[in-house]
TIVO-2410 file (N, C-alpha, C; in nm, 3 decimals):
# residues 78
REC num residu      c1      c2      c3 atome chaine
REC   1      X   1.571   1.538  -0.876     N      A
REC   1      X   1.505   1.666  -0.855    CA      A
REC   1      X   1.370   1.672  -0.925     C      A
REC   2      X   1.348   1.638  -1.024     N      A
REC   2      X   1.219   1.598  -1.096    CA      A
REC   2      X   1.141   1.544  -1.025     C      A
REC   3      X   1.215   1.415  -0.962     N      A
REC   3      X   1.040   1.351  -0.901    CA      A
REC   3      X   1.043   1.407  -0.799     C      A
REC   4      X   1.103   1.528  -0.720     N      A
REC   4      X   1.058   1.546  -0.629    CA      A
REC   4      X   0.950   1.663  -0.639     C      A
REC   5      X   1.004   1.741  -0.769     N      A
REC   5      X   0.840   1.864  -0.821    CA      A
REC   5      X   0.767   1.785  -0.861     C      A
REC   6      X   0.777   1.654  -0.949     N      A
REC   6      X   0.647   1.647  -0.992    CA      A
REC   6      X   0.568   1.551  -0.850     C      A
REC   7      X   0.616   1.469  -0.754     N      A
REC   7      X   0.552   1.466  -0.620    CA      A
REC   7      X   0.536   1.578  -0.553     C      A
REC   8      X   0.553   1.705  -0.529     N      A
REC   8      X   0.561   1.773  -0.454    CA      A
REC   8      X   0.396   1.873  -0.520     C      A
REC   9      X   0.403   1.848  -0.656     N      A
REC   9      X   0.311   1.928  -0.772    CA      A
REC   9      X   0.158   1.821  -0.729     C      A
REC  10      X   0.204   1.692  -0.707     N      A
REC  10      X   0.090   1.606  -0.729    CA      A
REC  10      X   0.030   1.623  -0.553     C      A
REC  11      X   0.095   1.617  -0.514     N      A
REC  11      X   0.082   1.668  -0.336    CA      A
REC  11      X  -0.014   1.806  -0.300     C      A
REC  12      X   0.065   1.902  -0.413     N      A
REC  12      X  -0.057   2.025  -0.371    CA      A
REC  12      X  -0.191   2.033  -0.486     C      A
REC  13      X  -0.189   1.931  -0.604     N      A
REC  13      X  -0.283   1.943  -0.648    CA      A
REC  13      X  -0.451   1.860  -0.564     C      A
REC  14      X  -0.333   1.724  -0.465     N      A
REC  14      X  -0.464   1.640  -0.415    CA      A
REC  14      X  -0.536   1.755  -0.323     C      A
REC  15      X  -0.414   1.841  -0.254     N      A
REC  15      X  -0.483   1.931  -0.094    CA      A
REC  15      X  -0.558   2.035  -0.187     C      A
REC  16      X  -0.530   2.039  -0.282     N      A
REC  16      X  -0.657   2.145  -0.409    CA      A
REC  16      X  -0.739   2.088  -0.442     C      A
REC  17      X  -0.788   1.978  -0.483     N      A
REC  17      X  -0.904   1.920  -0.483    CA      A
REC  17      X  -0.958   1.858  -0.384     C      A
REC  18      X  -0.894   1.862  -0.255     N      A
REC  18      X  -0.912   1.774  -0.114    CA      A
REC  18      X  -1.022   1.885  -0.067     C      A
REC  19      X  -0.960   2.017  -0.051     N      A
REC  19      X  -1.015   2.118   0.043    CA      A
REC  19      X  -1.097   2.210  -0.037     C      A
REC  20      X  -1.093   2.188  -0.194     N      A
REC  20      X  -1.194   2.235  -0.302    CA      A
REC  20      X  -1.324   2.174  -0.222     C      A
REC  21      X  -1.317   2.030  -0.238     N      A
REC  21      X  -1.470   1.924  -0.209    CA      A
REC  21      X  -1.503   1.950  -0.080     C      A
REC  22      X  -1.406   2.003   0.005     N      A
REC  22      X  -1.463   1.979   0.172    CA      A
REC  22      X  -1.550   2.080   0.181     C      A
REC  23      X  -1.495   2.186   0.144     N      A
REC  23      X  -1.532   2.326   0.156    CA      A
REC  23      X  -1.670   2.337   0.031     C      A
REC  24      X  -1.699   2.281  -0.048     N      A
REC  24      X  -1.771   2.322  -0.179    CA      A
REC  24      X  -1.837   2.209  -0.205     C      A
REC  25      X  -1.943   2.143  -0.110     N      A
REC  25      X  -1.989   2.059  -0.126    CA      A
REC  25      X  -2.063   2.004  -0.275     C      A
REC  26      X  -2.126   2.139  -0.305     N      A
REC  26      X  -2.209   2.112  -0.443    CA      A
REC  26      X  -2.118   2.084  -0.562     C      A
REC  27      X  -1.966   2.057  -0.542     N      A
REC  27      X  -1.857   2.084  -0.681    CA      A
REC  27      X  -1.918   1.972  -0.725     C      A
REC  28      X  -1.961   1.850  -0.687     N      A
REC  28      X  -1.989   1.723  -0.735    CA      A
REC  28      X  -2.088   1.701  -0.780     C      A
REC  29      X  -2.199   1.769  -0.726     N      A
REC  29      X  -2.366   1.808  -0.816    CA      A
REC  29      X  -2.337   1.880  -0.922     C      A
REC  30      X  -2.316   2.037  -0.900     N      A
REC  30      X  -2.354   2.111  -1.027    CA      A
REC  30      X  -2.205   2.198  -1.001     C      A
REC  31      X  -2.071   2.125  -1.056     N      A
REC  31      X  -1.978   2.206  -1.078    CA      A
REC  31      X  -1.965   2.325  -1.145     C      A
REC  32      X  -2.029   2.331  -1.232     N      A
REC  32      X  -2.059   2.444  -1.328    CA      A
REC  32      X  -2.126   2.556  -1.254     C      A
REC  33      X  -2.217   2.605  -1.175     N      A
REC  33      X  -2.280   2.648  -1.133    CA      A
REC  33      X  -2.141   2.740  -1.029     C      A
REC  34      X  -2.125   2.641  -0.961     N      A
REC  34      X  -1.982   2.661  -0.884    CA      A
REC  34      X  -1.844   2.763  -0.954     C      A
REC  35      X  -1.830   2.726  -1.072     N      A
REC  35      X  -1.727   2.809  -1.147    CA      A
REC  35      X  -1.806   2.938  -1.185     C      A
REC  36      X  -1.909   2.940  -1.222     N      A
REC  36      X  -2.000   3.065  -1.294    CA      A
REC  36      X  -1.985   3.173  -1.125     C      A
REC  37      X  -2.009   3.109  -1.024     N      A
REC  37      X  -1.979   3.215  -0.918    CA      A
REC  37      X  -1.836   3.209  -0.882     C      A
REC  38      X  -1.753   3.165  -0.928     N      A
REC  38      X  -1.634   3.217  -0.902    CA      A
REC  38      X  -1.586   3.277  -0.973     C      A
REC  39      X  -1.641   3.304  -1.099     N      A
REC  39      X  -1.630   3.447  -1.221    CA      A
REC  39      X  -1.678   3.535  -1.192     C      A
REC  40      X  -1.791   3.548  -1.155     N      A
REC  40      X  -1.916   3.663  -1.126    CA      A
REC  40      X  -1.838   3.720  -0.954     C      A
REC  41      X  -1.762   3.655  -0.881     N      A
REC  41      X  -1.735   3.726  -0.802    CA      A
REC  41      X  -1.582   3.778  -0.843     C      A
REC  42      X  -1.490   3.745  -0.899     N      A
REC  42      X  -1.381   3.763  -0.946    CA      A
REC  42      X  -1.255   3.708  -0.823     C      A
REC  43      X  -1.280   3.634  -0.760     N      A
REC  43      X  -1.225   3.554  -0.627    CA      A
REC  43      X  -1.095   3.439  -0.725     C      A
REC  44      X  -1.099   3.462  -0.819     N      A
REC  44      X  -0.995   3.353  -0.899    CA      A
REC  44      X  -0.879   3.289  -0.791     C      A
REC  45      X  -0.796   3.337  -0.707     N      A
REC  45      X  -0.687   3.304  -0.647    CA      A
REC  45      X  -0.728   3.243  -0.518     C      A
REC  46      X  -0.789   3.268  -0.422     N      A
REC  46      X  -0.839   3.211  -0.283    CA      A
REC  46      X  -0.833   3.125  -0.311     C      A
REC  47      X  -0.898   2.996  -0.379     N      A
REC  47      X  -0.898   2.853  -0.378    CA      A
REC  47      X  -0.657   2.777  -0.351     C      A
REC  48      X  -0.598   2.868  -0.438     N      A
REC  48      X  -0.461   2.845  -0.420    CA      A
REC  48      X  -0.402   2.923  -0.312     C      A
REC  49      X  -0.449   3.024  -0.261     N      A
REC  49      X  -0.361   3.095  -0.142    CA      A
REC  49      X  -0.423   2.974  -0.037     C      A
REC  50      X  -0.477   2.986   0.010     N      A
REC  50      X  -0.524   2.828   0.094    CA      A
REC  50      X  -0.477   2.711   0.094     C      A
REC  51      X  -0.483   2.665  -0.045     N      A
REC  51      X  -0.400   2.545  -0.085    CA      A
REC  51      X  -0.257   2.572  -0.021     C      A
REC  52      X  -0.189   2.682  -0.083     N      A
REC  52      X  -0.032   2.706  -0.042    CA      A
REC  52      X  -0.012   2.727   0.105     C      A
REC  53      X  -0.134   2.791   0.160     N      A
REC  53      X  -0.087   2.781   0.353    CA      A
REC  53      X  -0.125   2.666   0.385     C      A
REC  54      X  -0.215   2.541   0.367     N      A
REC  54      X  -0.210   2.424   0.410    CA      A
REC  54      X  -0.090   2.347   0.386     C      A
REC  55      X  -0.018   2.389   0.272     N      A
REC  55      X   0.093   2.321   0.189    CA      A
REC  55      X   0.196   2.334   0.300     C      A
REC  56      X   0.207   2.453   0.295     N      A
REC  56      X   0.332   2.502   0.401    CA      A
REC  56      X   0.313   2.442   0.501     C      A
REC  57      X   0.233   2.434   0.572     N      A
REC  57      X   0.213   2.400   0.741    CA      A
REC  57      X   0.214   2.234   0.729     C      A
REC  58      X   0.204   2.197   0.625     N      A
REC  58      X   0.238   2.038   0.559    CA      A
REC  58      X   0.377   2.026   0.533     C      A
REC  59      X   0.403   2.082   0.435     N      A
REC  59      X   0.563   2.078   0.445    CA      A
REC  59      X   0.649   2.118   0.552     C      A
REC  60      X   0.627   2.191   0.649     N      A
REC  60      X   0.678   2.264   0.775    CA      A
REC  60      X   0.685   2.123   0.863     C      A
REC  61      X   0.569   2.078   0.873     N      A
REC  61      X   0.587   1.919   0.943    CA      A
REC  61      X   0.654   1.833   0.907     C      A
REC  62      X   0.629   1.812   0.753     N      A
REC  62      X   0.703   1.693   0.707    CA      A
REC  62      X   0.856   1.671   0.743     C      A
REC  63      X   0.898   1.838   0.724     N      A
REC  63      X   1.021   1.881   0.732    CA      A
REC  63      X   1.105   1.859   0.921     C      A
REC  64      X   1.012   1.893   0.966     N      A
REC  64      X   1.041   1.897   1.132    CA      A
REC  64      X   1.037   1.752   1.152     C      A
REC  65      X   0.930   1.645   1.136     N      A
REC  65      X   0.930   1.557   1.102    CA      A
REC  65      X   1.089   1.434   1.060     C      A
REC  66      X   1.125   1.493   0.976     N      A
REC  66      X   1.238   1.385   0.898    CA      A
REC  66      X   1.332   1.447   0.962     C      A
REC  67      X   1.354   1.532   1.030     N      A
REC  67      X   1.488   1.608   1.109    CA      A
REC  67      X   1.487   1.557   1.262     C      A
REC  68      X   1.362   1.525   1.318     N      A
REC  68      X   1.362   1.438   1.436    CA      A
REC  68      X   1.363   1.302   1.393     C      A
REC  69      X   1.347   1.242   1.293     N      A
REC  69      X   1.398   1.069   1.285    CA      A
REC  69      X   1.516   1.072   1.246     C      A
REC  70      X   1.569   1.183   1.177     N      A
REC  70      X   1.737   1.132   1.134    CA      A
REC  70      X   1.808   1.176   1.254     C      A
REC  71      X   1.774   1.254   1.379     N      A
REC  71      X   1.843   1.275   1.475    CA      A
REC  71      X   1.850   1.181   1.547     C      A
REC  72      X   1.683   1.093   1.561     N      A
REC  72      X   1.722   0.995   1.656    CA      A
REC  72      X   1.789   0.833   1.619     C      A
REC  73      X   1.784   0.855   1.435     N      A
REC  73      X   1.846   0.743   1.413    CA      A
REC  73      X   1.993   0.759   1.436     C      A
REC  74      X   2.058   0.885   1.464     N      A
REC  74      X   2.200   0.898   1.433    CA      A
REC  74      X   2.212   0.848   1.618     C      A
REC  75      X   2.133   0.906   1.693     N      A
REC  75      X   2.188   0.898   1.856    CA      A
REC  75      X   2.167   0.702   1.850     C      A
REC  76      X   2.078   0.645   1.855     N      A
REC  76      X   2.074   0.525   1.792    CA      A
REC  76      X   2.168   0.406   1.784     C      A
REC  77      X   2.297   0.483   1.619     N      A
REC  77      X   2.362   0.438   1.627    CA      A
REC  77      X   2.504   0.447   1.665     C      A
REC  78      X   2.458   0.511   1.714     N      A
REC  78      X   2.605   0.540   1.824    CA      A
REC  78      X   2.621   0.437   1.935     C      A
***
């Protein structure tokens, strides 16, 4: 159960820094600059509500995903 939070933790931290950089081109020039307007607007949470609906619609697949290969491995071996 552990490695599956701390994979599951390391999973939504990459799609948080994945879709941080896509979206926020300058994080890599002048990061700082970048955080100073995300104080000054008080927006603190958006960067993770995003993260968590990409997550979901990731996990929603993964999940649909491994439920159609164990179905067709079971017809398979029959």
């Amino acid at each position: 159960m552990k490695k599956v939070l701390i994979r599951e933790a390391l999973i939504f931290s990459a799609l948080l820094i994945l879709l941080a950089l896509s979206m926020h081109h300058d994080l890599l020039d002048n990061p700082l600059h970048r955080f100073v307007l995300l104080q000054e607007r008080g927006n603190y949470l958006h960067p993770f509500v995003y993260t968590l609906l990409v997550f979901l619609i990731l996990f929603l697949l993964r999940f649909v995903v491994k439920k159609i290969t164990t179905f067709v491995s079971k017809i398979r071996n029959k």
